[in-house]
N, C-alpha and C positions, 0 to 999 in steps of 0.2 A: 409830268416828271416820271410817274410810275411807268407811261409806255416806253418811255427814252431808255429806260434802265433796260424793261425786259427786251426792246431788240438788240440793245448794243450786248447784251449776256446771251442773245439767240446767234450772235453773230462770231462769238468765242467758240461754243458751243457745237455749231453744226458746220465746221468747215470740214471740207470732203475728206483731204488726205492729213496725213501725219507729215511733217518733211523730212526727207530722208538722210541721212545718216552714213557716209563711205569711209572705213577706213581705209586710207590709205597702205600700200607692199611696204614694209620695211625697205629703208635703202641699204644697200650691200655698203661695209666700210672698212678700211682694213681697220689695226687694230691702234696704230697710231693718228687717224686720219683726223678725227677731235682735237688731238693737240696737237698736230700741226697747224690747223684751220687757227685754233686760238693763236697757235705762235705766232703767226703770219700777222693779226694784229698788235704784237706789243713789238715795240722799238728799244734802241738805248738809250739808257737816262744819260746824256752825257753828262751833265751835271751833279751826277753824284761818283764816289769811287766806288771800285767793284766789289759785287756782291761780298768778297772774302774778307774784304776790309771794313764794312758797315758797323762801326761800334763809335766807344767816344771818340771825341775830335780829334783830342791831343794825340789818341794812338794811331790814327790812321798815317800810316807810311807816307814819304812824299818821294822817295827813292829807293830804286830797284836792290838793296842790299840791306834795306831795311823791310820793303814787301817781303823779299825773300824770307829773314828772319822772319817775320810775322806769322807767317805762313806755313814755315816750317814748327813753330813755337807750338802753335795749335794741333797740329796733327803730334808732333811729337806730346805733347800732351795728353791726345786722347790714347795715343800708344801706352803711355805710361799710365794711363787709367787702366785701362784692360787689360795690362799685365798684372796691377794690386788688385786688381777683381779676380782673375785667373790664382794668382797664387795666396789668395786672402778670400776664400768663398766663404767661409762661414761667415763671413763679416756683412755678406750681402746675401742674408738669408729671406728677410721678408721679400716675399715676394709672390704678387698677388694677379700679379699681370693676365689675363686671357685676353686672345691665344697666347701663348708663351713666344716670348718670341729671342731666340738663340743670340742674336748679336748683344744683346744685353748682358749677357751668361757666358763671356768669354773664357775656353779651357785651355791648358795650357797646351803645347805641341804634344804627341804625342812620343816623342824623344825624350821629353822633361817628365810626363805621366810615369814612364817606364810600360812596358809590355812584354807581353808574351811571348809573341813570335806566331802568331799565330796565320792565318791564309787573311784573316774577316781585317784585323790590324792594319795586314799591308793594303788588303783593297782600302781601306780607310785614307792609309798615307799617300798610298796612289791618287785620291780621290782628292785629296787636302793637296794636293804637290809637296810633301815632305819629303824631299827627296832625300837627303841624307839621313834621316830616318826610316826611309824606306831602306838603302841602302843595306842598315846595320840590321835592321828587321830580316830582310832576304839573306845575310850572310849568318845570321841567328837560325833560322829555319834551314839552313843547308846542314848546317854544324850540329841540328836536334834531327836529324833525318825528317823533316817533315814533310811532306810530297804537292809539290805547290803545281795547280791547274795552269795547262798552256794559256788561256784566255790571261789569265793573273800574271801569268810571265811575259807574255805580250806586253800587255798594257806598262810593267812595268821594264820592260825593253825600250818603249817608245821616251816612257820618262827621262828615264836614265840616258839614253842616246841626246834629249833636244838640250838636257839641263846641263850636259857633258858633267854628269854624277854630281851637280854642287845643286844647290838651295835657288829657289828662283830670284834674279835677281829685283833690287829694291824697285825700277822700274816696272817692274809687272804687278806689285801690288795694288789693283785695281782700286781700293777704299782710301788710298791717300794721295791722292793727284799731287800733293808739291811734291812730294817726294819720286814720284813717279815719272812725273815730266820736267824734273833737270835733272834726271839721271839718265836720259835716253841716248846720250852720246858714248857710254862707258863700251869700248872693245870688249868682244868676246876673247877670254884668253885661251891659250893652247889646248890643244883633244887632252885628254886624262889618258896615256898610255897604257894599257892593257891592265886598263879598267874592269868595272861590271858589264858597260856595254859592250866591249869586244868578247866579255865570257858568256852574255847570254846572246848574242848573234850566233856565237860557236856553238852553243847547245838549243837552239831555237830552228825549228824548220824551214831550210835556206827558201824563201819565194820572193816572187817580183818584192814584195812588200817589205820585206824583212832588209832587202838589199837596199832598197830604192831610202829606209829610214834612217839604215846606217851612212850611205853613201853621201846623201843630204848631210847629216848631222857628223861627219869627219869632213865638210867643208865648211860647215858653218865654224867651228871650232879651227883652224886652219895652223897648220906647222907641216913640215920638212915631212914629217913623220905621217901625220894623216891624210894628209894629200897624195902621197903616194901609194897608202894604202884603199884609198876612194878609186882611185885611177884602175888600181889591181881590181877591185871589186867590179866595177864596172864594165872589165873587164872579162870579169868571171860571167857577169850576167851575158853580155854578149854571144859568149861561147855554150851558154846552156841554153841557146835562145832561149833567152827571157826578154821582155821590153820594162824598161826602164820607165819611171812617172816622169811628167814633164819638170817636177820639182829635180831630180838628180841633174839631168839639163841644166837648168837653171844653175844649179849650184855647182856645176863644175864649170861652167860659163865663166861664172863670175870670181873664179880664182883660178883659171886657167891664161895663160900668155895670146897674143890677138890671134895667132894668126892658127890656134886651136880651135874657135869659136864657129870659126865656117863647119868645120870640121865635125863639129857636134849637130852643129843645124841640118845638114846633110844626111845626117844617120836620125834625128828624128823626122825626117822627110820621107824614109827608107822604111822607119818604124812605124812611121803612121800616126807620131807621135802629137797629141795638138799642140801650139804653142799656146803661154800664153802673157800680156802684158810684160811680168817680169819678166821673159824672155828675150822681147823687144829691148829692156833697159838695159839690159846684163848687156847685151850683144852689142847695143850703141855704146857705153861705156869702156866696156873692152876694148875695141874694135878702132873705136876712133885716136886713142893714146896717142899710138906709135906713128897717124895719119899725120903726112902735110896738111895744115891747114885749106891750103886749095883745093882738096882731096875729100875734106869731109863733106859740106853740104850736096857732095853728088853725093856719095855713098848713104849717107842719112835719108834722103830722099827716094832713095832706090828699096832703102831695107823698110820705111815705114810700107812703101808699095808693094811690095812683097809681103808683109806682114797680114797687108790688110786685105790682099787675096785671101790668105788664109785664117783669114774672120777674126784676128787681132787689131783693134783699134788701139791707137795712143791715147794715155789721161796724164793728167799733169804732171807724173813723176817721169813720164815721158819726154812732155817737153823741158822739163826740170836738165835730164840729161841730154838733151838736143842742144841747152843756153850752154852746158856747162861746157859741152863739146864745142860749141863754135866763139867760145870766147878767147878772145886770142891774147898769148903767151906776152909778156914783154917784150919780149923778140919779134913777134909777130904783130905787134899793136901797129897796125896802119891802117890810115883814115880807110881805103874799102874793104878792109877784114872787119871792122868797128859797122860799117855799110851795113855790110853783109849780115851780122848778130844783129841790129836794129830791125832789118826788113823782115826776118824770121821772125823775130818777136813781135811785129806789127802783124804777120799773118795770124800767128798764135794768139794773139788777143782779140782778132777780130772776127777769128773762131769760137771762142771764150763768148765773144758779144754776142755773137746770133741764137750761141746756146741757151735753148728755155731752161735749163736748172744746170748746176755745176755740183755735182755729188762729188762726195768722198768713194775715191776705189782702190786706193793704195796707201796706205802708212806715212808713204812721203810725201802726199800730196803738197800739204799745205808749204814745202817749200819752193814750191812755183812760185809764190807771190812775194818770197822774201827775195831769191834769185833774180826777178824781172823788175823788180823793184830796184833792185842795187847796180842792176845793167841801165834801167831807163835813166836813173839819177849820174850814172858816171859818162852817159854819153850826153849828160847834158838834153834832154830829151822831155821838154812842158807837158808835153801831149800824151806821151806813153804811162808819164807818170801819172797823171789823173785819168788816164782809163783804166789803169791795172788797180788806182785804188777807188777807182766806182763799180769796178769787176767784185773786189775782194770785198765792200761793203755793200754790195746789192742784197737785195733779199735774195735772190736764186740762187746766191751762192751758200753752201755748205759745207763749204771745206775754211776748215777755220784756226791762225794757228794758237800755238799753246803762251797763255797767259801768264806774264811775269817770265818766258823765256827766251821767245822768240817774237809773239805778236809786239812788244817795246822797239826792240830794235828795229823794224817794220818799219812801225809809227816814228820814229826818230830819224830815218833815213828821209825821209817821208816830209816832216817836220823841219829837216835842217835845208833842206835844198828847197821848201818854199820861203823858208825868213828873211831871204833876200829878194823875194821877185812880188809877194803879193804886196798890195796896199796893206797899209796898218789897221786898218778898221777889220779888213780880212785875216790879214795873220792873229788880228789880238783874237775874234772869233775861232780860229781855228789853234790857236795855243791854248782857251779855256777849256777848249773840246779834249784835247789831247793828254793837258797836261797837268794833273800826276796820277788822270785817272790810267791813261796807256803808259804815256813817257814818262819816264822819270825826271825831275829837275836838276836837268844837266849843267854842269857849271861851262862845259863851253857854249852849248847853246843860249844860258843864258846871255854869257860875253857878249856874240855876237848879235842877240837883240838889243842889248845895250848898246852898243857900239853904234847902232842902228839906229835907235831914240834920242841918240844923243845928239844929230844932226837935223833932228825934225823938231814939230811938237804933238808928241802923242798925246791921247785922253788920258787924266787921273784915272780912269776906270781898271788903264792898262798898267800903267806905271804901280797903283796899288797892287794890284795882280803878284805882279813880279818881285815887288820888295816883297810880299805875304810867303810868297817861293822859296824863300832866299832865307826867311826864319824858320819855316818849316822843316826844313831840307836842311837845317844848321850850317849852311854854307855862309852865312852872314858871319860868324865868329871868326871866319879864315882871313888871311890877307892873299893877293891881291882881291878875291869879293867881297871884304867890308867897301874897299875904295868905288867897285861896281855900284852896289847900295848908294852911297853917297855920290856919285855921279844923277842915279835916277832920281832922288829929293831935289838937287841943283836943277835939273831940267825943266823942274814944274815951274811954270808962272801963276805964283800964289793969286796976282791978281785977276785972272783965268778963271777964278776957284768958286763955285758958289758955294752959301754958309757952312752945309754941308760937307761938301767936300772940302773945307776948311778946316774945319774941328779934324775930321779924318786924318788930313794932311797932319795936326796937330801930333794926334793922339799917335800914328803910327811913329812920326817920328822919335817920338818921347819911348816909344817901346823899343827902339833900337839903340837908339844913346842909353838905355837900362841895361840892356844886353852887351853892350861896347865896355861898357862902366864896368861891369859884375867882371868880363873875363878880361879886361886888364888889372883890374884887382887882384883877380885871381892868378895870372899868372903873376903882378909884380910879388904878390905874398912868398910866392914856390919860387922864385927867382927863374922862370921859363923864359927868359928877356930873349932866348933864340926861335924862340917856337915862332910858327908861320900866322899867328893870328892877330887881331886886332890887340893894338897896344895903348899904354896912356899918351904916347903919341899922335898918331890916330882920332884916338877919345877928343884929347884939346883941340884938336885941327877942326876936327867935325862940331864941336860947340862951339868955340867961335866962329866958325860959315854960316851957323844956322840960329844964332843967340836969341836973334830977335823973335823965331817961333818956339822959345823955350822956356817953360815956366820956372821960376829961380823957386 
């Protein structure tokens, strides 16, 4: 026993080497590369409503006018917190926080503060975008003689020129997305006439840059009045040979008349100037207006090759304007104009297909998918429509549109033109998916699933579904969709039912003759006997069709 021990402990004991030990080189990563890796494995819950909506049951929205309040309720809210913090600090003294951290400690504008006028101020408001307090600031410091640095006056040239002197607007506030993204449609209005930005152009040393900011910024603003004076400028740069940025291009492109447009491209040809993407758009958009329809796909297909000599490639807001150019007029709707826009589009997505990732590279990306969507659905078109939306819900794709504004209508284009073609086992899977996490419960979509039920026999699974939609969405108290609801109860074959779905069947109905009940009371009480909703009428129809599932 005692030998056994000492060789098995001679044999721990006297092995030759130690075993070795390599760490491995750090791998090189960028700095988002961890969480994309992680993103890549999570999906969407289709089953639950979106993140913004996650709270109790009864509040979560079932229609896009009710999300939108939601949505807008809460941010306006935290607005209105950090205003009573800003103009009520003493109130929110303790405070123990490390690090300190400033979004908690919100101050007031620097407008409302009050100030000095000082140089360190304006770079503040410069730096915040106050631009109308910048404004009063710099016209403060003119009027105290104070002697403000070209860099400061710069900087504040450039503000003043993009914000055409007003406040940014409510789309650009980065921290409240509802507000941000349904405001994105609002026109820029007229240039500010001999404004701040044409007094400190005039007093700011004239160079490419100074011209190219102004020139930009009296087209983006656009009237009678600044157009004509962008045109002189450009102008002027011309004749002091100066070169213009490919931005002034761009923006005289895109509010200049067609047959301008060559005209500009030529002279940055001349200039040396590069183009770039936006140039492409301006120029197809422009260009194609005043074009016979038989006219365009030459000339589109001439200018992408052109373009792409000169190391411009097209991205979706591209072909965005290539659909919008070849879609033909009322007047021009014939079966091979309609051809013609289909076979584009089938090249363009099978472009889209080969591509290993689809990035965002321009602002208007994401309305390629709403645009090809609305072409492939109006020409009737199975196939285009479910690759544009296995394009836009692949993983490789990143271009994504905005929620509660556009991605709805999307999914509802989407949704209306399959309710008629899939099997029911298919469309009920693909309305759970959709709908009221994307789509909102639309009362003619729902029609025409009903309409549709009503000549089949669907599952209770689906039929529960739908009536559940119908209270949620308070479309049930209307008329004609009370009479829809009660179409969908009549359709069930209770004897179909097992126990289960029997009580269900029970219970749901009872819940709806309660709610029939309460608002024809309520209107006979008000005497509302015009109102468009569910009446004691109604009420009695619907108890005697259904008596024998109702408990007295």
């Amino acid at each position: 026993m005692l030998r056994r021990f000492l060789i098995q402990t001679s044999r721990f004991t006297s092995s030759s080497t130690a075993p070795k030990i390599s760490i491995p080189y750090a791998i090189k990563r960028t700095p988002t590369e961890l969480l994309e890796a992680l993103n890549s494995t999570v999906g969407t819950d289709v089953t639950a409503p979106h993140f913004g909506f996650i709270d109790d049951p009864l509040t979560i929205p079932s229609i896009d006018r009710d999300k939108m309040r939601y949505f807008h309720t809460r941010e306006l809210g935290k607005r209105a917190a950090r205003q009573l913090a800003a103009e009520w600090s003493t109130l929110f003294m303790y405070d123990i926080d490390e690090p300190r951290l400033p979004v908690f400690r919100p101050k007031q504008p620097r407008s409302a503060r009050g100030f000095e006028a000082t140089e360190e101020e304006l770079i503040d408001m410069i730096n915040e975008r106050e631009v109308t307090a910048a404004v009063e600031c710099f016209d403060k410091m003119r009027s105290n003689g104070t002697v403000i640095s070209d860099k400061v006056q710069m900087d504040l040239f450039k503000l003043v020129v993009y914000y055409n002197q007003c406040d940014i607007p409510t789309h650009e506030i980065e921290e409240f997305h509802s507000l941000r993204n349904t405001n994105t449609n609002i026109e820029a209005g007229p240039w500010f006439e001999n404004g701040l930005g044409e007094l400190l152009f005039e007093t700011t040393e004239k160079t490419p840059e100074t011209y190219s900011i102004m020139i930009a910024g009296l087209c983006k603003y656009p009237s009678e009045y600044s157009l004509e004076k962008a045109r002189r400028l450009y102008g002027e740069m011309l004749n002091k040979k100066m070169v213009p940025t490919v931005e002034v291009f761009n923006s005289l492109i895109s509010v200049s008349e067609p047959n301008k447009s060559l005209e500009y491209l030529k002279k940055m040809n001349e200039l040396k100037v590069q183009p770039n993407v936006e140039t492409l758009n301006n120029y197809i958009e422009k260009t194609t207006k005043k074009m016979k329809y038989e006219e365009r796909l030459v000339f589109i297909q001439k200018a992408i090759y052109e373009f792409k000599l000169a190391g411009v490639e097209a991205n979706l807001s591209t072909y965005t304007s290539i659909l919008y150019s070849l879609t033909p007029t009322y007047e021009s709707k014939k079966p091979e104009n309609c051809t013609v826009l289909i076979s584009v589009l089938d090249q363009i997505v099978r472009k889209l297909e080969d591509a290993s990732e689809i990035k965002i590279k321009h602002p208007y990306d994401a309305d390629f998918f709403t645009t090809a969507m609305s072409i492939a659905v109006d020409n009737n078109n199975a196939d285009l429509v479910e690759r544009i939306e296995g394009l836009y819900s692949s993983k490789k794709n990143t271009v994504k549109l905005t929620n509660f504004a556009v991605e709805g209508e999307y999914y509802k284009k989407y949704l209306f033109y399959n309710v008629l073609r899939l099997p029911l086992d298919e469309l009920e899977v693909l309305y759970k998916k959709l709908v009221p996490r994307v789509c909102d419960v639309h009362s003619d979509l729902l029609d025409i699933i009903v309409n549709r039920l009503a000549s089949s026999t669907p599952k209770w699974s689906f039929v529960k579904r739908l009536i559940s939609d119908y209270i949620a969405s308070s479309h049930i108290v209307f008329n004609p969709p009370c009479y829809r609801v009660q179409t969908l109860f009549n359709i069930v074959n209770t004897d179909k039912l097992s126990p289960q779905e029997f009580v269900e069947f029970k219970e749901l109905l009872s819940n709806c003759m309660n709610i029939w009940k309460n608002i024809s009371e309520l209107n006979e009480q008000n005497k509302f006997k015009n109102m468009s909703s569910a009446n004691s009428k109604f009420f009695n129809e619907t108890k005697r069709m259904f008596s024998k599932y109702l408990e007295e």
